[in-house]
TORLO-68650 format. One record per atom (N, C-alpha, C): residue number from 1; z, x, y. Coordinates in steps of 0.2 Angstrom, whole numbers, always signed. Example, Ala and Ser with C-alpha at 12.3 -4.5 7.8 and 13.67 -1.06 7.14 Angstrom:
% residues 2
<zapa 1,<+39,+66,-28>>
<zapa 1,<+39,+62,-22>>
<zapa 1,<+39,+66,-16>>
<zapa 2,<+35,+64,-11>>
<zapa 2,<+36,+68,-5>>
<zapa 2,<+39,+64,+0>>
//
This chain:
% residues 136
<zapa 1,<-131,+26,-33>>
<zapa 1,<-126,+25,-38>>
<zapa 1,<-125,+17,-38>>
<zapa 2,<-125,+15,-46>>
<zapa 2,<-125,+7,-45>>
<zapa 2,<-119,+6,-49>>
<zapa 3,<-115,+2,-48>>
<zapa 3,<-108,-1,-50>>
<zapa 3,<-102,+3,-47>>
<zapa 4,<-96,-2,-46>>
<zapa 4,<-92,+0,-41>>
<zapa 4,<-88,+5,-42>>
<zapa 5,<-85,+8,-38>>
<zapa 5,<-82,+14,-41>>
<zapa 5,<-75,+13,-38>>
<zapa 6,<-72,+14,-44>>
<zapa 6,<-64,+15,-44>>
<zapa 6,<-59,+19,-48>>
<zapa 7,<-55,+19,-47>>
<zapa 7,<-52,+27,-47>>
<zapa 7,<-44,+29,-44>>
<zapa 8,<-39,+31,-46>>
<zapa 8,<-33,+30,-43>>
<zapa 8,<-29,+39,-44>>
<zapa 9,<-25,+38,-44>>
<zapa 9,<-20,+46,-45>>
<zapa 9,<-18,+46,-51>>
<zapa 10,<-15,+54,-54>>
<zapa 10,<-14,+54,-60>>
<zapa 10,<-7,+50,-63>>
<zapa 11,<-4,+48,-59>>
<zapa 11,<+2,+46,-62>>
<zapa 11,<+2,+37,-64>>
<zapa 12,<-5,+34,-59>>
<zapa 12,<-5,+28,-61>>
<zapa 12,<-2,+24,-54>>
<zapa 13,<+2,+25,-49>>
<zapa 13,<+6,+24,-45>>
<zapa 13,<+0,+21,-40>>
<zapa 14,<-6,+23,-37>>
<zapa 14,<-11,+21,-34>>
<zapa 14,<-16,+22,-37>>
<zapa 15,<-22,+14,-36>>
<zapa 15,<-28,+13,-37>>
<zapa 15,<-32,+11,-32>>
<zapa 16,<-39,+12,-32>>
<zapa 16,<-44,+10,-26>>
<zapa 16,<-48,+7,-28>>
<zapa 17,<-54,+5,-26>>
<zapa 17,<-60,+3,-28>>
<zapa 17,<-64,+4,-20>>
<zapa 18,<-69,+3,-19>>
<zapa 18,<-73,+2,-17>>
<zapa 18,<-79,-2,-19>>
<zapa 19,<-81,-7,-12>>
<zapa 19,<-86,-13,-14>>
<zapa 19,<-93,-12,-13>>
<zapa 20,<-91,-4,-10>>
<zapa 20,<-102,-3,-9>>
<zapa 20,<-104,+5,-11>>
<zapa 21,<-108,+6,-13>>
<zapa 21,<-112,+11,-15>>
<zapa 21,<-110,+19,-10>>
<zapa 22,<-110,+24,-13>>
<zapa 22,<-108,+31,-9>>
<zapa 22,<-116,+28,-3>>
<zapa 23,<-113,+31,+4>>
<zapa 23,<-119,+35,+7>>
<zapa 23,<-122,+41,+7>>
<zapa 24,<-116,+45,+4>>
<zapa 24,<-119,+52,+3>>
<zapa 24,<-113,+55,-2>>
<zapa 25,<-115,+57,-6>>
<zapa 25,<-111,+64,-10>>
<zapa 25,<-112,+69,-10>>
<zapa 26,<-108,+73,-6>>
<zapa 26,<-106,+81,-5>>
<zapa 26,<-101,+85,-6>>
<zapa 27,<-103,+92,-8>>
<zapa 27,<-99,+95,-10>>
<zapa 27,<-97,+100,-3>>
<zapa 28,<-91,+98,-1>>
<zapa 28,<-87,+102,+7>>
<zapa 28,<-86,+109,+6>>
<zapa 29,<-88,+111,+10>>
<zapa 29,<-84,+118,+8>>
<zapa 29,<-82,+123,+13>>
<zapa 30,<-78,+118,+17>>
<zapa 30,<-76,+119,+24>>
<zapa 30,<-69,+124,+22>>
<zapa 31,<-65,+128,+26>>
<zapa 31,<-58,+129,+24>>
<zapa 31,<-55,+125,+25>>
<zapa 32,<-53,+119,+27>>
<zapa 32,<-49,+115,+25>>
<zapa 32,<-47,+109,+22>>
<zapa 33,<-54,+110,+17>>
<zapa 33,<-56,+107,+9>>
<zapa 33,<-54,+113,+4>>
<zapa 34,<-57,+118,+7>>
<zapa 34,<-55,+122,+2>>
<zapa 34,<-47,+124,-1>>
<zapa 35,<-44,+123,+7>>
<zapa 35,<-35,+124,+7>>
<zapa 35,<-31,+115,+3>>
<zapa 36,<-37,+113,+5>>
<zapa 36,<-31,+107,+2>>
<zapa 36,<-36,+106,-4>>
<zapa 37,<-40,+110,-8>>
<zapa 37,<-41,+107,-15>>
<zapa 37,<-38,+113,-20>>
<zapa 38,<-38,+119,-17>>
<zapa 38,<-36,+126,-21>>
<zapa 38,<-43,+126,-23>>
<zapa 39,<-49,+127,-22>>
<zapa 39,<-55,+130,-23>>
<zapa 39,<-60,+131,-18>>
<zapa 40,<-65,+133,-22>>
<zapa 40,<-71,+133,-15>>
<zapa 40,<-74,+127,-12>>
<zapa 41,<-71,+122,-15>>
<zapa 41,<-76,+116,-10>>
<zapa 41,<-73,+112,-15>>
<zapa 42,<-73,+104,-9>>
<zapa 42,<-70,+97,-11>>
<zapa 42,<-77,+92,-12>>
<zapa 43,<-77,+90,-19>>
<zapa 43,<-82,+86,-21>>
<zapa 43,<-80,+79,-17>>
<zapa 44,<-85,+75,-15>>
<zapa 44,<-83,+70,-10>>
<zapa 44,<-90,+64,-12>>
<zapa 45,<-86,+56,-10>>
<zapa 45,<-93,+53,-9>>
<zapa 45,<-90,+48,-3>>
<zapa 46,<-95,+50,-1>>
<zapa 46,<-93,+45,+7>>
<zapa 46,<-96,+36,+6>>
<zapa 47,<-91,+31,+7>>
<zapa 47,<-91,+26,+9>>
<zapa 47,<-91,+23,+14>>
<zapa 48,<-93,+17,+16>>
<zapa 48,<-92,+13,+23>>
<zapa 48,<-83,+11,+23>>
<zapa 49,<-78,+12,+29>>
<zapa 49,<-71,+12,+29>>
<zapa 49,<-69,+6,+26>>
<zapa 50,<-77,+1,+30>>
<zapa 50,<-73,-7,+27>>
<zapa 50,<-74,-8,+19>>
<zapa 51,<-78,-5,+17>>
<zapa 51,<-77,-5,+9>>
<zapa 51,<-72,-1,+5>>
<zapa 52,<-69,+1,+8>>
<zapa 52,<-62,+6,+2>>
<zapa 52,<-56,+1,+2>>
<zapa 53,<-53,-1,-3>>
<zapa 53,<-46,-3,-1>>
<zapa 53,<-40,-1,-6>>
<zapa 54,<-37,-1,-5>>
<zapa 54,<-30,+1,-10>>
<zapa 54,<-30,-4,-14>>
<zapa 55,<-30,-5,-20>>
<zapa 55,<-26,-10,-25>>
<zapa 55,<-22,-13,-30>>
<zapa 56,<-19,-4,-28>>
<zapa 56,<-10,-4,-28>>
<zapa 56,<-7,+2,-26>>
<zapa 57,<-2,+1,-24>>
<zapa 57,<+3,+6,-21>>
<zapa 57,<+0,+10,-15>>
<zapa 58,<+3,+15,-11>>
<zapa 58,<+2,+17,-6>>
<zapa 58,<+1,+25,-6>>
<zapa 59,<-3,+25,-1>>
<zapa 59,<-3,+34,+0>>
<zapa 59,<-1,+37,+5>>
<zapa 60,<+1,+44,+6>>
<zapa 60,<+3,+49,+11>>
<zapa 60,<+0,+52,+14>>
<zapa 61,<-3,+51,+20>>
<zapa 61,<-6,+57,+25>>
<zapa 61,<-4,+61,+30>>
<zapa 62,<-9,+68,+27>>
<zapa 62,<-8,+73,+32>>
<zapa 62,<-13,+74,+36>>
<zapa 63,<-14,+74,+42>>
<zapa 63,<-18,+76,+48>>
<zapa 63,<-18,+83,+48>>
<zapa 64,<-24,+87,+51>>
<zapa 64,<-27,+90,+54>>
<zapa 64,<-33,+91,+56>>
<zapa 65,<-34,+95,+60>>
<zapa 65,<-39,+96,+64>>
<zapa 65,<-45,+101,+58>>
<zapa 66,<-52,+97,+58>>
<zapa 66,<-57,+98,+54>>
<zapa 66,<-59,+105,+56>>
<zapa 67,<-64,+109,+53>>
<zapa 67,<-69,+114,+54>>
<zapa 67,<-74,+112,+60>>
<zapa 68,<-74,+102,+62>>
<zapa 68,<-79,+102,+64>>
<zapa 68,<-77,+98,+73>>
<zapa 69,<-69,+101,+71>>
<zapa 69,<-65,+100,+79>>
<zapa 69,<-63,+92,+78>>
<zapa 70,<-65,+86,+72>>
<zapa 70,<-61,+82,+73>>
<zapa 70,<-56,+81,+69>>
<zapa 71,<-52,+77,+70>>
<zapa 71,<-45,+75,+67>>
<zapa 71,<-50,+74,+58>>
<zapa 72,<-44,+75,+52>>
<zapa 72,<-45,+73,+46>>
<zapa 72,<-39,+73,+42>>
<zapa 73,<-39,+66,+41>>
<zapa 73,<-32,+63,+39>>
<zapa 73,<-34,+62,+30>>
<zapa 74,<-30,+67,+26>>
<zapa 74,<-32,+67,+21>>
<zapa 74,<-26,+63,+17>>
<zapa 75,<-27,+59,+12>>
<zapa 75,<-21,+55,+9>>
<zapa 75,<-21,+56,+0>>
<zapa 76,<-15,+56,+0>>
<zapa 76,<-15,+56,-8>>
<zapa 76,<-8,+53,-9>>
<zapa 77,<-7,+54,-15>>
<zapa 77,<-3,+49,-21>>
<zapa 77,<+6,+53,-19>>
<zapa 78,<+10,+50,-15>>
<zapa 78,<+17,+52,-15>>
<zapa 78,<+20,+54,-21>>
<zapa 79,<+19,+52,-25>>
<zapa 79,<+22,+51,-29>>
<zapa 79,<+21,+60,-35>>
<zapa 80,<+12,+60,-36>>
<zapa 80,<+12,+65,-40>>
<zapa 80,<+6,+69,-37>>
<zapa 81,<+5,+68,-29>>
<zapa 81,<+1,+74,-25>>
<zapa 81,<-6,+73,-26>>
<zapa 82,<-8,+67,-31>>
<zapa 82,<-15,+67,-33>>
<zapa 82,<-19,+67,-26>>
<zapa 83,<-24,+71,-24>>
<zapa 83,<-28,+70,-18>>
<zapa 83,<-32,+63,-20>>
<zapa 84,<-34,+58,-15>>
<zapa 84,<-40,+52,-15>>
<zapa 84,<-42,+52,-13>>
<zapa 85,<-41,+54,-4>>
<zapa 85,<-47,+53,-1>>
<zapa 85,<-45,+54,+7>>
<zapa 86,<-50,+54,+12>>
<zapa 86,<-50,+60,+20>>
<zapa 86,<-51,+52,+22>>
<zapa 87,<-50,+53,+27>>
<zapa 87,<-53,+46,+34>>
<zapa 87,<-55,+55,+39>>
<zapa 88,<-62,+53,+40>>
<zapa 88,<-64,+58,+46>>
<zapa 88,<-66,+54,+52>>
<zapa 89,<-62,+57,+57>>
<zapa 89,<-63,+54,+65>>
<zapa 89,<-69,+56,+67>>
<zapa 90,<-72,+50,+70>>
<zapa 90,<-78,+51,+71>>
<zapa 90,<-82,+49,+68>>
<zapa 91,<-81,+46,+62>>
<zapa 91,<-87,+44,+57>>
<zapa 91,<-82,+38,+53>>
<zapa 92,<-89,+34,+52>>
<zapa 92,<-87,+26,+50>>
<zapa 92,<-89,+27,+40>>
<zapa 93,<-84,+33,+39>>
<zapa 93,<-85,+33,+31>>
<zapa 93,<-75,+36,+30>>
<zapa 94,<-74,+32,+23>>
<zapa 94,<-69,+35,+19>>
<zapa 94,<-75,+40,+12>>
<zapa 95,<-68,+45,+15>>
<zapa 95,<-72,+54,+9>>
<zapa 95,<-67,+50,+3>>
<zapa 96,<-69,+49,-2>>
<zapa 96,<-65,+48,-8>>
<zapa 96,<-66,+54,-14>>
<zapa 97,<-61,+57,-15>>
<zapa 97,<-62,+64,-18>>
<zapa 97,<-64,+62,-27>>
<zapa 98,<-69,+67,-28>>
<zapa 98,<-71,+65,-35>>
<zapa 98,<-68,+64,-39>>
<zapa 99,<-62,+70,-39>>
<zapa 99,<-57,+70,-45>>
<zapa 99,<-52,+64,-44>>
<zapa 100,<-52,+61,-41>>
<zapa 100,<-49,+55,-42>>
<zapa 100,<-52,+50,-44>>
<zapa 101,<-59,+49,-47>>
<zapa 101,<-62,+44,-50>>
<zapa 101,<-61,+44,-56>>
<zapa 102,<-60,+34,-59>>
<zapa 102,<-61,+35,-66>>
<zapa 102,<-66,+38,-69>>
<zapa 103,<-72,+38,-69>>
<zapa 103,<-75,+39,-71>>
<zapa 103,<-81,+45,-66>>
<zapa 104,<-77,+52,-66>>
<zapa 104,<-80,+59,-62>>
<zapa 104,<-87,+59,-63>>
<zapa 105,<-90,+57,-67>>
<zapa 105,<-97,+59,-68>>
<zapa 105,<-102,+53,-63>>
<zapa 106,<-98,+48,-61>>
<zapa 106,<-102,+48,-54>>
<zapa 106,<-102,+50,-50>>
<zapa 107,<-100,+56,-49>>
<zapa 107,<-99,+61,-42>>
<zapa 107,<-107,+64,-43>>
<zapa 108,<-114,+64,-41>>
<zapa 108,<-119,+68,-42>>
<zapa 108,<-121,+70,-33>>
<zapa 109,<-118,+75,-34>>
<zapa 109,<-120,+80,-28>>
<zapa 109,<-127,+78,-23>>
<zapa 110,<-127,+77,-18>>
<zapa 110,<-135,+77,-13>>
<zapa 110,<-134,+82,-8>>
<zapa 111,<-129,+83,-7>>
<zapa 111,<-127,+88,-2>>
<zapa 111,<-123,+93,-3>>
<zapa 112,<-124,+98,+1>>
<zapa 112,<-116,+105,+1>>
<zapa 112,<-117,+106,+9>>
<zapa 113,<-111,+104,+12>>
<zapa 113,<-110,+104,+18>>
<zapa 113,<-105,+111,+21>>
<zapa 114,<-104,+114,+27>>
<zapa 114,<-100,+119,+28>>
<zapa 114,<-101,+124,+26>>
<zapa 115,<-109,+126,+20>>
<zapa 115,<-109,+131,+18>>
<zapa 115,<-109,+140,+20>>
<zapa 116,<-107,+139,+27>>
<zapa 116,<-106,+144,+29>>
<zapa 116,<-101,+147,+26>>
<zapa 117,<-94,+143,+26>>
<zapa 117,<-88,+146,+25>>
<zapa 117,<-86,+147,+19>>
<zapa 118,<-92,+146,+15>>
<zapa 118,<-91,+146,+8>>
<zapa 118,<-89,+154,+4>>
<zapa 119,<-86,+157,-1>>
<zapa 119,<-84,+161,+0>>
<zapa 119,<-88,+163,-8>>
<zapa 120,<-91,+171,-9>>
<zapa 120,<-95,+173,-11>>
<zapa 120,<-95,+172,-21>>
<zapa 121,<-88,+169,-24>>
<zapa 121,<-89,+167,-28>>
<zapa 121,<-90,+160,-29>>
<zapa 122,<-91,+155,-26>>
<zapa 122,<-92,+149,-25>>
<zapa 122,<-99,+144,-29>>
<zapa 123,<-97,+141,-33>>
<zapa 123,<-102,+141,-36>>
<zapa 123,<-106,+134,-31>>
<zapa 124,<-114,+134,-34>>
<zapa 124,<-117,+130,-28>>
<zapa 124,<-121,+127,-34>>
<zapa 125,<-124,+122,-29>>
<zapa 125,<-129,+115,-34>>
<zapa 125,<-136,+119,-31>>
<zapa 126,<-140,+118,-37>>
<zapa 126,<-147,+121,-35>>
<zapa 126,<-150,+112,-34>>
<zapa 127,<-155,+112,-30>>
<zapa 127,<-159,+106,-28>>
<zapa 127,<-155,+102,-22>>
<zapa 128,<-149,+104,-20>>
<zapa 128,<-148,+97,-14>>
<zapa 128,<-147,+101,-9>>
<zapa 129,<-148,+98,-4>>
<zapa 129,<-147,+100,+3>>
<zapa 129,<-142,+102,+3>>
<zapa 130,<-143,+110,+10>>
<zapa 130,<-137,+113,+11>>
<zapa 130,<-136,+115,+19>>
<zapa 131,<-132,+113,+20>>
<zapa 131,<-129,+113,+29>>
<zapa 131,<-123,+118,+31>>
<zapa 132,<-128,+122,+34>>
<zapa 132,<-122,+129,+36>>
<zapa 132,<-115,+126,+39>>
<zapa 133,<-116,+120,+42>>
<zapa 133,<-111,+116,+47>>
<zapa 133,<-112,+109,+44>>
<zapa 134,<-107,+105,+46>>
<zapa 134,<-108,+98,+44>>
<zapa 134,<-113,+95,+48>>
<zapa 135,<-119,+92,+45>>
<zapa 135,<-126,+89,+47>>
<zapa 135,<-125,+83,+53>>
<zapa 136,<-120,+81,+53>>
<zapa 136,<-119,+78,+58>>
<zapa 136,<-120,+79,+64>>
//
């Protein structure tokens, strides 16, 4: 993906950017992607953490314990619940959720991760790799 990508919540209240290119963009489809998006899978693109930053206002995180037993601190917009993105322990990436991007059609799938738990109406991407469990 070439140019930078930024993107904020729907109310305007927080924006972000990131300074480097996705390493990977997947579609999650862990249970608890699927519980904090109301669907079958959370579209994501993983960045380096030192490349994401806020470039206004603040977000609210919830912890829990991933499908893949690490901690995953997902954050979004206080104000009007927009999701933006997970910090996953254990990995030197921010998950920035697609639907927070200005511009969503950069979001181009390579991956489906989790797809064990994917539930029978779920729709899926034909041509990217797919990991019953996170490939990690």
């Amino acid at each position: 993906m070439a140019g930078k990508i930024v993107g904020g919540c729907m109310c305007g209240a927080v924006r972000y950017e990131s300074t480097a290119d996705a390493v990977m963009q997947a579609s999650c489809y862990c249970r608890d992607c699927q519980r904090s998006t109301g669907s079958a899978f959370a579209p994501v693109l993983l960045v380096p953490k030192e490349a994401f930053k806020l470039t206004k206002g603040e977000l609210k995180h919830y912890e829990v314990k991933g499908d893949s037993g690490n901690k995953v601190s997902r954050a979004f917009c206080a104000n009007c619940g927009s999701p933006i993105m997970s910090l996953l322990s254990g990995m030197p990436f921010t998950a920035i959720k697609a639907s927070s991007l200005d511009d969503p059609n950069q979001f181009q799938p390579t991956a489906s991760i989790f797809v064990a738990s994917a539930p029978k109406w779920a729709p899926h991407f034909p041509g990217v790799a797919t990991f019953p469990r996170n490939p990690g």
